[in-house]
Each structure stands twice: as C-alpha cells, then as structure tokens.
C-alpha positions in Angstrom: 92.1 82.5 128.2 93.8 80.3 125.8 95.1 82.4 122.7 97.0 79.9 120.1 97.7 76.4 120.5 101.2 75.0 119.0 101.2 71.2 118.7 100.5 67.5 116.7 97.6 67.4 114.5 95.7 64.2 116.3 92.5 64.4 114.7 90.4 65.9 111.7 86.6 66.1 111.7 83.7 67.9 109.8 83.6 70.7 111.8 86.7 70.2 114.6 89.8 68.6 115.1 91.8 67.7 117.9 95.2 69.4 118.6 97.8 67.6 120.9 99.9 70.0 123.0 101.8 68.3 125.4 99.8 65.0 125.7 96.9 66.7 126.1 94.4 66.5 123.4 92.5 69.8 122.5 89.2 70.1 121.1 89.1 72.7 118.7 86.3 73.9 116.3 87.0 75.0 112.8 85.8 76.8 110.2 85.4 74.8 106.5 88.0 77.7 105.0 90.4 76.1 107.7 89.8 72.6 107.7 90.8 72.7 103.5 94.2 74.7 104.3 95.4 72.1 107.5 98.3 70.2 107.7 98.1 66.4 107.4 97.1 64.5 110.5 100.3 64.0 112.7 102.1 67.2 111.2 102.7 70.4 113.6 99.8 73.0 113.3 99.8 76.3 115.0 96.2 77.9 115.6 95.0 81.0 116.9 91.6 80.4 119.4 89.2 82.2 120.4 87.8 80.8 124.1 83.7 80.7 124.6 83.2 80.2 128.0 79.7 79.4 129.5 77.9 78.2 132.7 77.8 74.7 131.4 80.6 74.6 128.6 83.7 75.9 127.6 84.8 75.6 124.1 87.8 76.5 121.9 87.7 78.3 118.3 90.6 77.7 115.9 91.9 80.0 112.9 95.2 79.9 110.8 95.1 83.7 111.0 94.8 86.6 113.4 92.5 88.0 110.8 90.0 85.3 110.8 90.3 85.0 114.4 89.9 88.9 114.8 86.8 88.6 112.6 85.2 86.1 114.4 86.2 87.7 117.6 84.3 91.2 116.0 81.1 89.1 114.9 80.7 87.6 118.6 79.7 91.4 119.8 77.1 92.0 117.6 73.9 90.7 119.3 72.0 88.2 118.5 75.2 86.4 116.4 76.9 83.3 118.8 79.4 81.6 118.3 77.8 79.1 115.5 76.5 81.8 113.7 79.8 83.3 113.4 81.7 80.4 112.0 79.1 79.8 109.4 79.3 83.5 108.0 83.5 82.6 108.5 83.2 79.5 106.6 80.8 80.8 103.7 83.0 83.2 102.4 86.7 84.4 102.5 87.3 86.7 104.6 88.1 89.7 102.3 84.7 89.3 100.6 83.4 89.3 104.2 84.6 92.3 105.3 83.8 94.4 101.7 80.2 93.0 102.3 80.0 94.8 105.8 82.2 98.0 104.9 79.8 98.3 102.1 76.6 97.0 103.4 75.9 94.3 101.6 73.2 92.6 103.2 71.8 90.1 100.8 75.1 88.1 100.9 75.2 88.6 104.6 71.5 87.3 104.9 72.6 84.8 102.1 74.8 82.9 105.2 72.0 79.7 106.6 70.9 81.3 110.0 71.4 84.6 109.0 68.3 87.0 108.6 67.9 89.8 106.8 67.4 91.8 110.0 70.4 90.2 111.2 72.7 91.0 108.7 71.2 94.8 108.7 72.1 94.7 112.7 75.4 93.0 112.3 76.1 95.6 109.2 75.1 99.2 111.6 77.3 97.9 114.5 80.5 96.6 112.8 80.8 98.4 109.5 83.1 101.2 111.7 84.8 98.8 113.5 85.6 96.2 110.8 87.3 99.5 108.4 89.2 100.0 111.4 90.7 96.9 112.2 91.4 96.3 108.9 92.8 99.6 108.0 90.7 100.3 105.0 87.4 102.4 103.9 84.6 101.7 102.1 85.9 103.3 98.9 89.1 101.0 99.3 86.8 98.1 98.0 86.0 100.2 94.4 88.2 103.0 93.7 91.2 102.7 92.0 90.7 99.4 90.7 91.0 98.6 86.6 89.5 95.7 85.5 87.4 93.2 86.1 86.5 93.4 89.9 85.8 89.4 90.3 89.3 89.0 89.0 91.0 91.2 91.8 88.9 89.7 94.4 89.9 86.1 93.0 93.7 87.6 92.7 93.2 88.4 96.8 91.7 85.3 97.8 94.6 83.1 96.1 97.1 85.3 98.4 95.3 85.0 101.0 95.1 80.9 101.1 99.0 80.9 99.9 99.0 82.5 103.5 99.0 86.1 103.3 96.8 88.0 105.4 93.5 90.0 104.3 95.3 93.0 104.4 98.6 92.5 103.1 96.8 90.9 100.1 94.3 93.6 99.2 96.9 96.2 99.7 99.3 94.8 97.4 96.7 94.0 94.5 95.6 97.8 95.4 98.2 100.1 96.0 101.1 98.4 94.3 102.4 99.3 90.8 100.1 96.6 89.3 98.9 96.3 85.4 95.2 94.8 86.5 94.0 95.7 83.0 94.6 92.3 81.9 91.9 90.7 83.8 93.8 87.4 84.6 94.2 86.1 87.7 97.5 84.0 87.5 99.1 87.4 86.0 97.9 89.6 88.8 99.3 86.8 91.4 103.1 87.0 89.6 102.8 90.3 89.7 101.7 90.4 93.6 104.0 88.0 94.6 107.0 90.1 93.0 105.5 92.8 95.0 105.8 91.2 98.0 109.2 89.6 97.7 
C-alpha cells in the first residue's frame, strides 16, 4: 500500500498528474481543490494517496492533507460511493463544509454533488455522521454554537486557513474556540486575528 509520494512534479492534467519519485513516474488522481493549490510543474510536491486496488486496475489517489485523504478514505466505506464518486463530493466543496453537511445532515448539498442521489446522500449521512465527528474531533453543535456573526463569514474565515495550509481542524478550532471578536463579520479581520492565534 503506497501512503505518500515525495518527488518532482512531471505532469499536470484535468483530473491527475504525474509524480516522479525516483525516475519513476506515478500516476496520481486529484481532486480540483488540489490541482488549484499544486506546485508548479518540476517543483517538489509531497502527496498523501490513498491505493484502489482491483482485479483489473490499480490506481493511486492524491491529497495535500491527511484530512482530505482521511475523508476520502471515510466516504470509500459507505456503499454504494467509489472512488469517483468520492473525489467529486471532495472536489465540490471544502472539506470543512463537507464535513458540517454530514455532522449535520445536510442532504440537499450532499445530493447537490453530480452523481450523488438523494438516497445516497441520506445513506452516506446515517453511516458516517458518527464517524466523521469523530475523526474530526467535533459535534454537531460545534458547527452553530458559540459562533457571533455572520456564519458564511466564519466558514469563509476557515476555508482561507485551510488553503494557506492549515488543516480542517486546526482552522475551525482556532476561528471557534480562540479569543476571537467575530462580531465584525469580515473575513480578512477574522484571518489576522486567527493567524495571531496560531503563531
């Protein structure tokens, strides 16, 4: 099972790119979150994979996290949701709104993903919504209480930590828990403030 790949960027594609780790070129597929956060082609990437392997095919899944990794690695258990379907619910939102919309049910942008039907979504909400607060260390109410403000704004304030390259989790728990005025409702404020948190 290959776990992360460290090596040259070699090649950049819709949906993979190649990863050269000792001469030998990898084949990696990609999320679109991923492929607007790489390095340029020829820089030195560092991916975590996931490893599909099948009677006829073995493929390789690449993320810039653990946590999009982990995610996708959750969504491949839920039955009924491959690999494809997995990277297209990855790639249609971040992952912090991905994992409020299980914790907290929400189906319609779930379903909202192409491929993804309603009973889908309801199935991939009933078996993950347990596992998904627990991996991530949060509960439903984490998502809504406690927060002043504009809601949109803090989820926009997390997703800008996140692509500056924090994880899911350090991110919302910072924008959370910290001693941070949210009251203002602008994003580029709640980030200074988050990033002095962090320091």
């Amino acid at each position: 099972m290959i776990s992360h790949l460290k090596g040259i960027l070699e090649h950049i594609d819709k949906a993979h790119l190649v990863v050269d780790v000792g001469n030998v070129g990898y084949h990696v597929y990609v999320s679109s979150g991923t492929l607007t956060r790489l390095p340029k082609v020829g820089e030195k990437v560092h991916l975590f994979t996931h490893q599909v392997v099948r009677e006829d095919s073995v493929s390789l899944y690449g993320f810039l996290t653990k946590e999009e990794r982990n995610l996708f690695t959750l969504l491949l258990t839920v039955s009924g949701i491959g690999p494809k379907a997995s990277m297209s619910i990855i790639s249609g939102f971040p992952i912090d709104k991905i994992v409020t919309a299980i914790t907290q049910g929400d189906v319609d942008l779930i379903s909202s993903v192409p491929g993804i039907g309603k009973k889908t979504a309801q199935k991939l909400v009933i078996e993950l919504k347990e596992k998904v607060a627990k991996a991530y260390a949060i509960k439903p109410s984490d998502m809504t209480i406690g927060i002043e403000g504009d809601r949109a704004t803090v989820q926009d304030a997390i997703s800008a930590l996140i692509s500056l390259g924090y994880s899911p989790r350090e991110a919302r728990e910072t924008i959370m828990k910290s001693d941070i005025d949210l009251s203002s409702g602008n994003v580029e404020d709640i980030i200074k403030q988050a990033l002095k948190a962090l320091v």
